[in-house]
C-alpha positions as CSV (number, residue, x, y, z in Angstrom):
1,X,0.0,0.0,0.0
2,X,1.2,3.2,-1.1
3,X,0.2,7.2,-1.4
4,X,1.1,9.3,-4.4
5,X,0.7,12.7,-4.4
6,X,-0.3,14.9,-7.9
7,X,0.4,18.6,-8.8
8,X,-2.6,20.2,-7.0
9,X,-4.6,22.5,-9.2
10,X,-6.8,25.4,-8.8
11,X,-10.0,23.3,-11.2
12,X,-11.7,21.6,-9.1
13,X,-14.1,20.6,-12.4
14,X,-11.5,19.2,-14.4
15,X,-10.4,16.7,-11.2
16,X,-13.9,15.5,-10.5
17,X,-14.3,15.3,-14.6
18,X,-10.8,13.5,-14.6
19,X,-12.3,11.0,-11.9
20,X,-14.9,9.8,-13.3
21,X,-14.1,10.1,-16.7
22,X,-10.3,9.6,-17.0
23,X,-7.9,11.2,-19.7
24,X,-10.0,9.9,-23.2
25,X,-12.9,11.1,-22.3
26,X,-15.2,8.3,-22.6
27,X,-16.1,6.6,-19.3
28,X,-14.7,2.8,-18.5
29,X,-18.0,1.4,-17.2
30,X,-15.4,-0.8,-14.8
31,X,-14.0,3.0,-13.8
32,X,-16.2,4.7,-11.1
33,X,-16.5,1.8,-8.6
34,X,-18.0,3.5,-5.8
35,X,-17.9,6.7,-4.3
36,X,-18.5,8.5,-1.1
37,X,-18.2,12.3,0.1
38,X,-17.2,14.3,3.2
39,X,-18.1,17.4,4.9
40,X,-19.9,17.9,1.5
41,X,-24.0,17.7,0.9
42,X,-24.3,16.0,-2.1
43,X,-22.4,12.3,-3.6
44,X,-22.6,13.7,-7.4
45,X,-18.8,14.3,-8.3
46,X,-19.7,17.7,-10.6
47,X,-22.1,19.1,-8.1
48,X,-19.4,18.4,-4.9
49,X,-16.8,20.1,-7.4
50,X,-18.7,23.2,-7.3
51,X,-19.2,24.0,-3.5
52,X,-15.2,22.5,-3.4
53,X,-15.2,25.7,-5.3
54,X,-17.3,28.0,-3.8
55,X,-15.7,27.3,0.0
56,X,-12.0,27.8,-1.4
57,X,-13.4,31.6,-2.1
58,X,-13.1,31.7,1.6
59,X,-9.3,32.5,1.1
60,X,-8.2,34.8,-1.2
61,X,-4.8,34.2,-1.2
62,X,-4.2,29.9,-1.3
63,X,-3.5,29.4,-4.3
64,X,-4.0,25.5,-5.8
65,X,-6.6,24.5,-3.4
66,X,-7.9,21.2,-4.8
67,X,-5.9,18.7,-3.7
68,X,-5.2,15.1,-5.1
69,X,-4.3,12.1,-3.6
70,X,-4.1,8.3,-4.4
71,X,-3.8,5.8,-2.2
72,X,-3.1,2.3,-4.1
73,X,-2.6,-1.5,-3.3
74,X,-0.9,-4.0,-4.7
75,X,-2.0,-6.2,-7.6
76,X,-2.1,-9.7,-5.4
77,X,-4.1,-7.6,-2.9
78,X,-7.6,-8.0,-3.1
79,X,-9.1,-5.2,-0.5
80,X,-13.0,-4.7,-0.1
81,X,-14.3,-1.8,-0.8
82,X,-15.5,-1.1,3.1
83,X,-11.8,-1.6,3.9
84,X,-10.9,0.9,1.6
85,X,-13.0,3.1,2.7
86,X,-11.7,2.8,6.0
87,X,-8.3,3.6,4.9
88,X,-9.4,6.9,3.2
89,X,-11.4,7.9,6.3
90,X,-8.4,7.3,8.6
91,X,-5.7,8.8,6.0
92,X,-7.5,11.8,6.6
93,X,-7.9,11.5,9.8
94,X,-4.5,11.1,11.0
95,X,-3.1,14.3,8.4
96,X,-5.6,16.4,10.4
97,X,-7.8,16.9,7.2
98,X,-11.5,15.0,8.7
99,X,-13.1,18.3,9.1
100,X,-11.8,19.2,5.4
101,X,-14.2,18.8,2.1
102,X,-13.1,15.6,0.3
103,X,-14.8,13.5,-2.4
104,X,-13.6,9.4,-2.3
105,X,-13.7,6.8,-5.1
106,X,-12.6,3.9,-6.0
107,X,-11.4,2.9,-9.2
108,X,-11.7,-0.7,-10.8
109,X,-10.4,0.1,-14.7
110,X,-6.4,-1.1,-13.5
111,X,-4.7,-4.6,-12.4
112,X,-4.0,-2.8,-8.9
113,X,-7.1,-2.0,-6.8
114,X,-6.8,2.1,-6.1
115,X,-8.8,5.2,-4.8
116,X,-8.5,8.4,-5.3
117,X,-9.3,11.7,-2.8
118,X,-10.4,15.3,-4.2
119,X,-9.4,17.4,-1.5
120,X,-10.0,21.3,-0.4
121,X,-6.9,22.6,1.2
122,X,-9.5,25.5,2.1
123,X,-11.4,24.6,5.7
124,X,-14.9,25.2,5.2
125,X,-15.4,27.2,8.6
126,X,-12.3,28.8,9.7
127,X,-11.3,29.6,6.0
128,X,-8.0,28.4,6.6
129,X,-5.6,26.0,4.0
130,X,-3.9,23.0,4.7
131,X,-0.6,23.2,4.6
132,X,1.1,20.7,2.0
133,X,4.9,20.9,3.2
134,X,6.5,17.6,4.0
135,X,3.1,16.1,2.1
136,X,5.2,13.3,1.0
137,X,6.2,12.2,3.7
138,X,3.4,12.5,6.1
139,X,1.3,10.7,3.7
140,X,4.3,7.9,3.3
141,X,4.5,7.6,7.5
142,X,0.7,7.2,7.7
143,X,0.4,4.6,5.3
144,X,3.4,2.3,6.8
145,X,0.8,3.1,10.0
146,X,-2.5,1.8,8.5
147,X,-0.8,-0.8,6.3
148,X,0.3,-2.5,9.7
149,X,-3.2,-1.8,11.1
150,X,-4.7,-3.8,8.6
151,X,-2.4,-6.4,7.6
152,X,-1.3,-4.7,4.2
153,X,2.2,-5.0,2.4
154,X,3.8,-1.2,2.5
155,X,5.7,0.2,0.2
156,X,7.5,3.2,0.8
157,X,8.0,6.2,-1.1
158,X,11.2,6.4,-2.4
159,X,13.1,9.7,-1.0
160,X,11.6,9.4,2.3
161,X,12.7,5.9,3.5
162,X,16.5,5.7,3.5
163,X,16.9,2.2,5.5
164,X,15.1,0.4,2.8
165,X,15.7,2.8,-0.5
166,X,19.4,3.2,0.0
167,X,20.8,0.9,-2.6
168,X,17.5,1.8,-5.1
169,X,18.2,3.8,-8.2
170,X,15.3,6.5,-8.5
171,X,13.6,5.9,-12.3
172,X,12.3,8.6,-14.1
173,X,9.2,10.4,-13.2
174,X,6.2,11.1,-15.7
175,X,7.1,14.5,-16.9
176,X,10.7,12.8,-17.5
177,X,8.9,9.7,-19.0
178,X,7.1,12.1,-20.9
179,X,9.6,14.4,-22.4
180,X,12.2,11.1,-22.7
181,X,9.7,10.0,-25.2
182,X,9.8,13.1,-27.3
183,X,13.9,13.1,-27.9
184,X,14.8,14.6,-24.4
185,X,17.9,13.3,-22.4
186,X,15.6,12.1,-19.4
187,X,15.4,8.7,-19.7
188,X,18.6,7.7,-17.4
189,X,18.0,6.8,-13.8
190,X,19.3,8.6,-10.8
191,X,22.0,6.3,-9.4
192,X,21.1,4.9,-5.5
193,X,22.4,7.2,-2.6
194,X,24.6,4.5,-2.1
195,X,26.4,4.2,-5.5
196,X,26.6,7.9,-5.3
197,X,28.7,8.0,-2.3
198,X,30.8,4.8,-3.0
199,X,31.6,6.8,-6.8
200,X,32.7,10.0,-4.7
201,X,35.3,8.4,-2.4
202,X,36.6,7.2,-5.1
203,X,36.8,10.3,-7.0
204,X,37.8,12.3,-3.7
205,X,41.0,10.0,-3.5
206,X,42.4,12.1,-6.3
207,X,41.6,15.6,-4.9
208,X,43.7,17.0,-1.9
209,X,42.7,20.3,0.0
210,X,44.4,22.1,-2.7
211,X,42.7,21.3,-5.3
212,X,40.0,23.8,-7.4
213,X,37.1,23.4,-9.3
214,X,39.3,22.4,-13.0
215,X,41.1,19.6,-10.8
216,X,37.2,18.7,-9.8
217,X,36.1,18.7,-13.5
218,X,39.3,17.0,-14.7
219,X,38.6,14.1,-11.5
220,X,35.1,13.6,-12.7
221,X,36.2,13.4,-16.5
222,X,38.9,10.4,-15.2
223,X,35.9,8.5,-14.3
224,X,34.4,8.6,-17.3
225,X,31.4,11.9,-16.1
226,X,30.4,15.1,-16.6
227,X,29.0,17.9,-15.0
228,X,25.4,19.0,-16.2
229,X,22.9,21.6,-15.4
230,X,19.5,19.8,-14.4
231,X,17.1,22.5,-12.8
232,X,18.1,24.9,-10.9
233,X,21.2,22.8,-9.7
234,X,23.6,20.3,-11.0
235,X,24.0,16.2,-11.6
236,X,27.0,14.4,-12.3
237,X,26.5,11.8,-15.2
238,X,27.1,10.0,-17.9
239,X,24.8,8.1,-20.8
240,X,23.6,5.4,-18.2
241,X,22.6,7.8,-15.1
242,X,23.3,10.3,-12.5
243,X,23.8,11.7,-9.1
244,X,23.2,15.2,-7.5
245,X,26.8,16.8,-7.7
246,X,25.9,17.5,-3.5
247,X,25.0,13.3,-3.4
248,X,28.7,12.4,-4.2
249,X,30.2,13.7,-0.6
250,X,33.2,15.4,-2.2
251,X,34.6,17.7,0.8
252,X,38.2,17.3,0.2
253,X,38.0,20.8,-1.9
254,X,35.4,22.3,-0.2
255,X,37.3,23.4,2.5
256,X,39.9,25.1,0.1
257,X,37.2,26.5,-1.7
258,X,35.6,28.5,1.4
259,X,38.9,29.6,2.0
260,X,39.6,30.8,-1.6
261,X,35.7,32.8,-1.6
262,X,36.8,34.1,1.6
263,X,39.8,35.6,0.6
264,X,38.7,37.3,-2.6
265,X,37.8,40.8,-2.6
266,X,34.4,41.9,-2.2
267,X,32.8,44.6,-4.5
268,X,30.0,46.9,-3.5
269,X,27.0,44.4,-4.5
270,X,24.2,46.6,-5.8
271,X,20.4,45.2,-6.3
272,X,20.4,47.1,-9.2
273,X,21.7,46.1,-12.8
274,X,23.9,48.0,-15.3
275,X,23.6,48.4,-18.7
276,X,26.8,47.7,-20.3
277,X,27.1,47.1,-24.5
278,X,23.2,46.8,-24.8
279,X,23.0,44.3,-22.0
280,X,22.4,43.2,-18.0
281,X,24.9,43.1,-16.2
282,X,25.2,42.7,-12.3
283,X,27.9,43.3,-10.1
284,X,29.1,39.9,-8.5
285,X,30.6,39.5,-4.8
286,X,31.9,36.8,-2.5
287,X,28.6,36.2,-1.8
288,X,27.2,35.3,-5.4
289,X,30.3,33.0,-5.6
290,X,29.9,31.3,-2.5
291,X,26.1,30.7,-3.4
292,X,26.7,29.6,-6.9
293,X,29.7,27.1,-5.4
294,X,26.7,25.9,-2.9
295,X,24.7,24.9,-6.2
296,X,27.5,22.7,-7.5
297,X,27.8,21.1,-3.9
298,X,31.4,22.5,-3.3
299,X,30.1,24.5,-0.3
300,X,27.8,24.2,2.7
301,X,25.3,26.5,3.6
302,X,27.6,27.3,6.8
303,X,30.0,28.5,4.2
304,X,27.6,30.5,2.9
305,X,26.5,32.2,5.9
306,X,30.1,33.1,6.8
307,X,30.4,34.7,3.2
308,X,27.2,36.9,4.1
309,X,28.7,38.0,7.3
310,X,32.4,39.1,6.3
311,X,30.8,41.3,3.3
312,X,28.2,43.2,5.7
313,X,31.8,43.7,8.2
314,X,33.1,44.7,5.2
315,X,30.6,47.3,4.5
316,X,30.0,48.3,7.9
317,X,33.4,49.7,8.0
318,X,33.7,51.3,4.8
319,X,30.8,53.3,6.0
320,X,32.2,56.6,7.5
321,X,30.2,59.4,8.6
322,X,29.9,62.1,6.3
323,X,31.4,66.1,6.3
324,X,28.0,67.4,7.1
325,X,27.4,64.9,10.0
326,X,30.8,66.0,11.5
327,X,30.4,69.5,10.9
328,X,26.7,69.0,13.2
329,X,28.2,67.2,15.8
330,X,30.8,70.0,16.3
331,X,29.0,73.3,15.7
332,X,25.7,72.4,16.4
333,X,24.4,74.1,12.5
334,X,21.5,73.1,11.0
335,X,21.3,71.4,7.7
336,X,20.2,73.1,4.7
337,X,17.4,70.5,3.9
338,X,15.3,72.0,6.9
339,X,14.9,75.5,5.9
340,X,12.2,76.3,3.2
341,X,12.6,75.5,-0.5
342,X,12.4,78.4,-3.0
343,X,9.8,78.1,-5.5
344,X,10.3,76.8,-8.1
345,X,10.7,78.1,-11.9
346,X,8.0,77.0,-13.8
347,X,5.8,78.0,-10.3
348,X,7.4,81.2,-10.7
349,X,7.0,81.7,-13.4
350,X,2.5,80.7,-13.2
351,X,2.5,83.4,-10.9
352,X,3.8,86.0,-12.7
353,X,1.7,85.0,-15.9
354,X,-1.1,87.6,-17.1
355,X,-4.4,85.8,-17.5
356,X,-5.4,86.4,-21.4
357,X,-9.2,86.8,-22.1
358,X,-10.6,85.6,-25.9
């Protein structure tokens, strides 16, 4: 027994639609095999989509509020459908969602008996959303919880049970399924955390404390990988998989590196960009570096914090006080800025004007 969590969405139409009609279109008579509702006033999918809807106007600013949730068995596992029930009842029970809106069916089109839950994040008194952080893995501890209960094999999600995924490569997910099939790179599988770390010992044994970023590259290229960009970080592959760059462990330069961010010269860092030959450009500091380092998993965020704090020293004492600040403290003047500003020259110059008749 297993939960899978999907995108949430803002339609609550299209989900209930999606339920009962799946992706074609055309309803599998074998599809909707029963249904049940909560908090809600009617057991018709469309009609409970609507006051789904009208209750998540209740707060203006959650975003995504319909919520959806499988909860699946195995394919040797022959639940009843009151023991499924039960399941859903207590799954949302237990992640503190019973007093929530939910629509509940079952689904008898697959080899694998399955339910699925439309959800509000919105409460329907206090106005309130559920919180979905950690979602995962809430889901994935109550389930190893009520699989126990009632005497069901559990499987575990993958990233959020170490002891038993440890040594399991993570296969691609359905967007990367999806866009593997259309001629994208996305195909390989992400090597176990286990693999990961047994590959960067072994590429740590050629790196001392000295070493920089090119002996990194050159240590990874020895071992027949690569460094590439995946998201908004990095992976270290080659044609048959990859690891997260920060997955492989590799702090023999790290320490070197903090060192040599640490030492560099900061410039003034300004929020504001520069236009330089027709283009964007920002001014970079030990900061940036430090942060982009942290990306490729060369740095901790430790590191990071101590690059924050020797650039606002830094600032803090090229800050003097200024000639008019001095010359207040010591002659007790007033600055100009008080006293009253002259009018200015287009006002002037209304006031003087001659009203002209037709």
């Amino acid at each position: 027994m297993l939960a899978k969590v999907a995108p949430p969405s803002n339609d609550f139409h299209a989900l209930a639609r999606y339920l009962v009609r799946g992706k074609s279109g055309t309803p599998d008579p074998k599809r909707v095999a029963w249904m049940f509702t909560q908090n809600l006033p009617t057991d018709d999918p469309l009609p409970a989509a609507k006051y789904m809807e009208a209750t998540a106007q209740l707060s203006a600013r959650t975003r995504n509020a319909a919520y959806h949730l499988m909860l699946a068995w195995h394919a040797n596992e022959r639940p009843t459908p009151e023991a499924m029930q039960a399941v859903a009842r207590q799954t949302l029970q237990m992640a503190g969602l019973a007093e929530h809106q939910a629509l509940v069916m079952g689904h008898g089109d697959k080899p694998h008996p399955h339910l699925h839950i439309l959800l509000n994040r919105v409460h329907p008194d206090t106005g309130r959303a559920w919180k979905t952080n950690h979602d995962f893995a809430r889901f994935d501890r109550i389930m190893r919880d009520l699989a126990d209960a009632h005497g069901f094999a559990f499987t575990p999600a993958h990233a959020f049970n170490p002891e038993l995924t440890e040594a399991l490569p993570k296969l691609p997910d359905s967007p990367a399924t999806y866009a593997g099939k259309r001629g994208a790179p996305t195909l390989r599988p992400q090597w176990s955390k286990a693999q990961a770390r047994a590959m960067g010992e072994r590429i740590s044994e050629d790196l001392t404390m000295a070493a920089t970023p090119d002996d990194v590259l050159d240590a990874l290229a020895q071992h027949g990988l690569a460094v590439e960009a995946k998201g908004k970080g990095h992976v270290v592959g080659n044609a048959h998989g990859y690891a997260k760059l920060s997955s492989l462990g590799l702090t023999a330069s790290a320490k070197h590196l903090a060192r040599m961010v640490g030492t560099m010269p900061s410039q003034p860092h300004s929020t504001m960009p520069s236009r330089q030959h027709g283009r964007t450009v920002f001014d970079v500091d030990a900061v940036d570096i430090a942060r982009a380092f942290q990306t490729l998993g060369l740095l901790t965020e430790e590191d990071v914090r101590q690059a924050i704090d020797d650039v606002k020293a830094e600032r803090q004492a090229r800050r003097k006080p200024s000639v008019a600040a001095n010359l207040m403290a010591t002659t007790g003047l007033t600055p100009l800025s008080a006293a009253k500003r002259s009018p200015s020259r287009s006002r002037a110059a209304a006031q003087g004007r001659v009203p002209t008749g037709r």
